[in-house]
PLY file of the C-alpha trace (Angstrom):
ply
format ascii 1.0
element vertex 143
property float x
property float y
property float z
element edge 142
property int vertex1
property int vertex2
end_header
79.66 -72.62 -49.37
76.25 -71.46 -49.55
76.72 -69.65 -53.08
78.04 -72.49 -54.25
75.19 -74.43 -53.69
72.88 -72.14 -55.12
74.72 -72.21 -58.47
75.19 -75.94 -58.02
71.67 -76.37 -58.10
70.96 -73.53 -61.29
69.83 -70.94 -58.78
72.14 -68.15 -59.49
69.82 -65.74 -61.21
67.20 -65.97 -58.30
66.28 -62.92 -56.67
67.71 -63.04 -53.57
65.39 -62.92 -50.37
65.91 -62.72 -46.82
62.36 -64.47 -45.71
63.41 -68.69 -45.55
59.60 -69.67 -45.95
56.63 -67.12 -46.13
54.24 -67.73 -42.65
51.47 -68.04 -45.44
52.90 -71.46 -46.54
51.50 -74.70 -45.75
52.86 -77.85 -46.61
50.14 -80.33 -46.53
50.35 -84.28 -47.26
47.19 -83.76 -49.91
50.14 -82.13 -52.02
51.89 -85.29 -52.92
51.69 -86.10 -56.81
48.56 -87.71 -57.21
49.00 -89.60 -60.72
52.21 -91.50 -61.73
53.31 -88.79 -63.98
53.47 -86.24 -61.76
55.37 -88.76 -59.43
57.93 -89.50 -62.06
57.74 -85.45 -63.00
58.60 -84.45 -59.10
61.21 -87.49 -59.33
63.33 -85.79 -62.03
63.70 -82.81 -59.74
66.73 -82.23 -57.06
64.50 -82.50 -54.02
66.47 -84.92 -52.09
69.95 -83.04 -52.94
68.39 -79.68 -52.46
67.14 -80.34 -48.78
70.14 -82.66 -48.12
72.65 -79.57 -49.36
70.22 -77.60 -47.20
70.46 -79.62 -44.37
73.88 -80.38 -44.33
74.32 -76.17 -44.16
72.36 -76.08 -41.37
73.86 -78.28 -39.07
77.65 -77.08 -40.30
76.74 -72.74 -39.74
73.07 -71.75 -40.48
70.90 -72.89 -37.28
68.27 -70.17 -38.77
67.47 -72.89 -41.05
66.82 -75.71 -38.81
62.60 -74.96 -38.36
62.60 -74.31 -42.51
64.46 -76.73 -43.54
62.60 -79.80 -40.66
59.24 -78.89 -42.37
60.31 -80.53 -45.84
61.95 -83.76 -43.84
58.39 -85.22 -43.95
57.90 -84.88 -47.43
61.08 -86.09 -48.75
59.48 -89.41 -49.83
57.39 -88.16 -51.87
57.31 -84.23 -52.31
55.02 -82.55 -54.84
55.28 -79.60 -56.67
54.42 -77.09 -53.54
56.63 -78.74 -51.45
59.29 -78.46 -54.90
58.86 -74.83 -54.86
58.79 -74.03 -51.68
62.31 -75.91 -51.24
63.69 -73.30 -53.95
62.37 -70.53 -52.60
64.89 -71.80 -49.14
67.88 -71.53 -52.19
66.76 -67.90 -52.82
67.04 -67.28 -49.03
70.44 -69.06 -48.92
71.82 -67.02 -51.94
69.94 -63.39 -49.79
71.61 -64.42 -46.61
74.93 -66.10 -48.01
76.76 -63.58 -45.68
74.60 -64.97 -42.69
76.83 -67.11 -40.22
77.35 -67.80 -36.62
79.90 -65.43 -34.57
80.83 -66.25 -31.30
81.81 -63.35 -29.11
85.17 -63.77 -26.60
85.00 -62.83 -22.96
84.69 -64.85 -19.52
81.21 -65.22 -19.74
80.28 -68.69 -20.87
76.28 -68.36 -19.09
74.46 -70.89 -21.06
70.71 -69.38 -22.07
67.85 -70.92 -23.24
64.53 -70.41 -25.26
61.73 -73.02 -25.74
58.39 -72.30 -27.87
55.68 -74.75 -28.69
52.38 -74.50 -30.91
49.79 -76.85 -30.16
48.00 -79.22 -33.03
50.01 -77.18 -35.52
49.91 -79.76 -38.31
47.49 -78.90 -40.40
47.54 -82.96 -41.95
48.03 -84.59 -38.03
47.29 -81.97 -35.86
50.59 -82.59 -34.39
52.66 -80.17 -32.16
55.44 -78.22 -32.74
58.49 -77.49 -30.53
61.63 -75.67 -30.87
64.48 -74.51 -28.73
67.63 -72.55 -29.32
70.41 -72.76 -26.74
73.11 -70.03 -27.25
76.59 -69.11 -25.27
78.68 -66.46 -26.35
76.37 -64.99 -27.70
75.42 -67.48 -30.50
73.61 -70.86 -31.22
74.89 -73.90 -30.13
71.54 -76.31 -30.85
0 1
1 2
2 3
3 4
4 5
5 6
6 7
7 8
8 9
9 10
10 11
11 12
12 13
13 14
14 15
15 16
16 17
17 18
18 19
19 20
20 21
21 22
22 23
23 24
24 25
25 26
26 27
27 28
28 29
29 30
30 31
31 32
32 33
33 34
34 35
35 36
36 37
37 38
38 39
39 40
40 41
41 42
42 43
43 44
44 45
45 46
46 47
47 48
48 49
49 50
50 51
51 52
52 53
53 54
54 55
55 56
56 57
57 58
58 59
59 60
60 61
61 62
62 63
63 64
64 65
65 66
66 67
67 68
68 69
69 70
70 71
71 72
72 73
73 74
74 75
75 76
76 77
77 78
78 79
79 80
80 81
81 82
82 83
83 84
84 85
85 86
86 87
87 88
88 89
89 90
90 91
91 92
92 93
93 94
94 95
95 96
96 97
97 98
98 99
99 100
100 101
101 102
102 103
103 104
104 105
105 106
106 107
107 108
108 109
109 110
110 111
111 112
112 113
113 114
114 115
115 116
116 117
117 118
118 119
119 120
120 121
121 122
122 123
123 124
124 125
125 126
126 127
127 128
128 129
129 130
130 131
131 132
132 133
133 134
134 135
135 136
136 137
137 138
138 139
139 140
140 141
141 142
């Protein structure tokens, strides 16, 4: 599924990578389009498909997208051309990691285990927090 939706979307002679978003990135809301060509410029592009593709994959086999993928969410109303390129640069890590998938291992063991991380006033536009969590049995990601 996940090649096809790079080619879907012209991606197919992207170098692959296996980095989803560089740590050096920062979406900000001062990015938006700021005349009404560059709105109707950004509006031309595949934004909304790209991170609805993106997030439909996400919730279906790749929870190492979920973080990635939530950042754009808050600029889908109106994304500029940071946030445009930084949303291809996620197809480029779909088309490096297009063998990437969840495996559950068999056994008895169904132990439920946890991990929660947080990272206060890290919105650099709100000074919002962030929070994640990952939940895995058998050995894999189940939220």
């Amino acid at each position: 599924m996940s090649f096809k939706m790079v080619q879907w979307f012209n991606m197919s002679s992207c170098l692959p990578t296996i980095i989803s978003l560089s740590p050096s990135t920062i979406l900000l809301i001062k990015d938006y389009p700021a005349t009404p060509d560059k709105v109707n410029e950004i509006k031309k592009t595949l934004f909304c498909e790209v991170l609805s593709s993106l997030m439909w994959l996400q919730v279906a086999t790749r929870l190492d997208l979920v973080f990635s993928i939530n950042m754009f969410v808050c600029f889908a109303y109106n994304p500029g051309t940071v946030h445009w390129n930084a949303l291809k640069h996620m197809l480029t890590h779909v088309k490096g990691t297009k063998y990437y998938g969840i495996t559950y291992k068999g056994g008895n063991s169904l132990e439920l285990i946890g991990y929660i991380d947080s990272n206060y006033a890290s919105c650099k536009d709100t000074r919002w927090s962030t929070e994640g969590n990952v939940f895995i049995v058998a050995g894999s990601p189940i939220s």
